[in-house]
TORLO-726803 format. One record per residue (C-alpha): residue in one letter; x, y, z. Coordinates in steps of 0.5 Angstrom, whole numbers, always signed. Layout:
<rs>
<A, <X, Y, Z>> ...
</rs>
This chain:
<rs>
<X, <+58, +49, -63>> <X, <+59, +49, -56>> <X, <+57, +45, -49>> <X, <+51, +50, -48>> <X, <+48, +50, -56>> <X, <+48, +43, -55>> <X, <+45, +42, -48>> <X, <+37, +40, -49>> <X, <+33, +45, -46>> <X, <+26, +41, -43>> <X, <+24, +47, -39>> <X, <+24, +46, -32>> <X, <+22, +54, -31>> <X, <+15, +53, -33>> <X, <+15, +47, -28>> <X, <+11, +48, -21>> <X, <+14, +42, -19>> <X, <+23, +42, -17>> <X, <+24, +35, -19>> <X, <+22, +32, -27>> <X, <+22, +26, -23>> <X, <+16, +29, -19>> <X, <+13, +32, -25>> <X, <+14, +25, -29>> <X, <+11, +21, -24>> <X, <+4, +26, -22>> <X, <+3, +27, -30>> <X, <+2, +18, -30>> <X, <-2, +18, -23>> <X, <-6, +24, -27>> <X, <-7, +20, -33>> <X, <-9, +14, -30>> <X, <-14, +18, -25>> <X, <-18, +20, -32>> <X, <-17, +13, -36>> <X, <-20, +10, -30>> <X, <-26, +15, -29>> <X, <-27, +13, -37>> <X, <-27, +6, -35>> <X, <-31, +7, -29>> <X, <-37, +11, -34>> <X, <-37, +7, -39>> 
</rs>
Protein backbone atom coordinates (compact mmCIF):
# COMPACT_ATOMS: atom_id res chain seq x y z
CA UNK A 1 0.00 0.00 0.00
CA UNK A 2 1.44 3.39 -0.91
CA UNK A 3 1.22 7.06 1.19
CA UNK A 4 -1.75 8.40 -1.03
CA UNK A 5 -3.86 4.77 -0.52
CA UNK A 6 -3.23 5.27 2.96
CA UNK A 7 -4.17 8.94 3.65
CA UNK A 8 -7.83 9.51 5.21
CA UNK A 9 -9.73 11.51 3.02
CA UNK A 10 -12.59 13.87 5.16
CA UNK A 11 -13.76 15.61 2.13
CA UNK A 12 -12.98 18.97 2.41
CA UNK A 13 -14.24 19.65 -1.58
CA UNK A 14 -17.68 19.32 -0.10
CA UNK A 15 -17.03 22.09 2.51
CA UNK A 16 -18.05 25.51 2.13
CA UNK A 17 -15.99 26.39 4.65
CA UNK A 18 -11.41 26.57 3.98
CA UNK A 19 -10.55 25.63 7.14
CA UNK A 20 -11.79 22.02 9.26
CA UNK A 21 -11.27 24.16 12.26
CA UNK A 22 -13.80 26.89 10.93
CA UNK A 23 -16.09 24.25 10.10
CA UNK A 24 -15.62 22.44 13.37
CA UNK A 25 -15.84 24.96 15.42
CA UNK A 26 -19.55 26.47 13.28
CA UNK A 27 -20.81 22.77 13.67
CA UNK A 28 -20.41 23.40 17.67
CA UNK A 29 -21.90 26.91 17.81
CA UNK A 30 -24.56 25.43 15.73
CA UNK A 31 -25.21 22.53 18.04
CA UNK A 32 -25.44 24.52 21.07
CA UNK A 33 -27.70 27.56 19.16
CA UNK A 34 -30.44 24.32 18.81
CA UNK A 35 -29.81 22.77 22.05
CA UNK A 36 -30.54 26.20 23.76
CA UNK A 37 -33.82 27.04 21.55
CA UNK A 38 -34.83 23.22 23.07
CA UNK A 39 -34.12 24.45 26.32
CA UNK A 40 -35.43 27.59 26.34
CA UNK A 41 -39.07 25.75 24.62
CA UNK A 42 -39.37 23.54 27.18
Amino acid sequence: MSEEEQKFERGSSLSIFGSDRKEDFMALLFALVIAFGVYISY
